[in-house]
N, C-alpha and C positions, 0 to 999 in steps of 0.2 A: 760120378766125379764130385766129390765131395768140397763144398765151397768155391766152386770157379763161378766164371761171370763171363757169358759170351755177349757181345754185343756184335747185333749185324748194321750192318749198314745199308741207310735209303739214301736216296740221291733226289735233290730237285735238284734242277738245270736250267738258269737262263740262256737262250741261247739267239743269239743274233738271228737273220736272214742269210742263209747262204749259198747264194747263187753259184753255178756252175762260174762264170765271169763274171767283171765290173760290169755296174750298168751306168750309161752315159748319161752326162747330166749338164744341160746347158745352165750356165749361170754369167745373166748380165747385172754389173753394178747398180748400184741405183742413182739419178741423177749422173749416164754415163753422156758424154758429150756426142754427139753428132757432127761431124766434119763433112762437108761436103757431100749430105744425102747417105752417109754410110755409116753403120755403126758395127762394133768389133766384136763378136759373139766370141766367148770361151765357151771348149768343152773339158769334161772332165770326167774320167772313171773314179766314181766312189764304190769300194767292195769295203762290206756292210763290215767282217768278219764274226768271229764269235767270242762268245765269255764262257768258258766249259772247267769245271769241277771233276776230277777224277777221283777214284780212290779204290783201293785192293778190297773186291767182296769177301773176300771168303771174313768167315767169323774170327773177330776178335778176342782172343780170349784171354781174362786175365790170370794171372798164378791164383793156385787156391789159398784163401783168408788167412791171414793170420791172427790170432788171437791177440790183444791187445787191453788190456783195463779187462775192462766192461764190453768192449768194440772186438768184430772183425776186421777186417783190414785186406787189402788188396791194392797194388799199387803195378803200371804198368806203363805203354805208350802204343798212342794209337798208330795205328798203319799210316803209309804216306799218302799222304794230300798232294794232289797236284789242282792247281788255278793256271789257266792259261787264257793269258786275254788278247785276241790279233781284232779287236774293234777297231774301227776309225775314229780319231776324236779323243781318243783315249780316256777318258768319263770316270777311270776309277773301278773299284771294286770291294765288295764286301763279302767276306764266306763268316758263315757263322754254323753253328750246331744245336739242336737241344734231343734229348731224351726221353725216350719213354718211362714208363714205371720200370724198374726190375721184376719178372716176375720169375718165382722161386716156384720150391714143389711146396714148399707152408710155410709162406710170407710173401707177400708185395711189397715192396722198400717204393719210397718214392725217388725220383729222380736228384731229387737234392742231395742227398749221398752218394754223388759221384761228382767229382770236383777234377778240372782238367789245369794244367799250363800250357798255353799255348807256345809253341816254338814257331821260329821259321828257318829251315834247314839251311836253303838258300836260295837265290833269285836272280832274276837276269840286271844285268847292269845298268841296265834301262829303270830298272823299278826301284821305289821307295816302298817295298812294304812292311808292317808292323804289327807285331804278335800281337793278340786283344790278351786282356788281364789273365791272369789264375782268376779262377772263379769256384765257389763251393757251390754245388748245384746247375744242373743242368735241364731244370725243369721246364724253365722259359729257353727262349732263344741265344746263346751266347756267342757272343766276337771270339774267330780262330784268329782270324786276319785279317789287316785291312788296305789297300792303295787309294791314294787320294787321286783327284784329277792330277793329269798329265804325270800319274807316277804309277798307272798298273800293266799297262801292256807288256806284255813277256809271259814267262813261265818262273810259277814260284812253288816252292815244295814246301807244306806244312807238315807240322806232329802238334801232339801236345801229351803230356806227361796227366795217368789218369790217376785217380786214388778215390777207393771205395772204402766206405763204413756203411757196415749192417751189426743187427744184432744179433741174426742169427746166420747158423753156418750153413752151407749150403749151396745148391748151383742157383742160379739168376740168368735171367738174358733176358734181355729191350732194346730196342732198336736205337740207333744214334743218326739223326736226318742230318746231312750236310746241304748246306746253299750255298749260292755264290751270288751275287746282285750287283 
């Protein structure tokens, strides 16, 4: 397969406590009054829920290179991203990705020659979330998406738009780590 570029995909996972049921949880004010020897106890079920990152394993592959100048060229979009956050508190959330080397049958590229745009497909009506930049390189860690407080709980679907430059033709494949935090 001359000049494609598989990228597999790893997954870390934050992921809450998740109990079969709520567990109960007494909680008195502070400085709550006393009337007549008795004071008023609340109960309350808190379920913890989770923050979970999804995404299609099978390998990603891009079209083979095309020639360009001096450059190959490869240009694509990643499989779907799902984020889905049922926590309590609703705290937000971050997914981000970075990349291994490419490795080739005679070359290693580094990761910086694959530059993504993030998209966000769409999201539940609850949420405010927001594509992280286009970025050249994905060597460090880079923003897919992001929810701030009190704007990530639901379910959200990423992509992002990829584009490769190498200088030589040829297959490739490195793994592409997604998080969510």
């Amino acid at each position: 397969m001359r000049g494609a570029l598989v990228v597999g995909v790893g997954l870390a996972v934050l992921l809450g406590a998740s109990p079969a049921g709520a567990e109960p949880v007494s909680v008195r004010a502070a400085g709550s009054v006393e009337v007549a020897g008795s004071v008023e106890s609340i109960s309350v079920a808190v379920v913890p829920g989770e923050l979970v990152i999804s995404v299609d394993l099978r390998p990603l592959r891009l079209p083979a290179v095309a020639r360009e100048g001096g450059w190959y060229t490869a240009s694509g979009v990643l499989s779907p991203v799902t984020v889905t956050d049922t926590r309590a508190g609703n705290p937000g959330w971050s997914a981000s990705g970075q990349l291994s080397e490419l490795v080739g049958e005679s070359a290693t590229v580094g990761a910086e020659w694959l530059s993504w745009s993030p998209v966000v497909v769409d999201q539940s009506a609850v949420q405010v979330v927001t594509a992280g930049p286009s970025m050249a390189g994905l060597g460090s860690s880079r923003v897919l998406a992001l929810a701030g407080p009190d704007a990530g709980r639901g379910t959200a679907h990423l992509t992002a738009g990829l584009h490769l430059l190498v200088r030589a033709p040829g297959p490739y494949a490195a793994t592409l780590t997604l998080t969510v935090i």
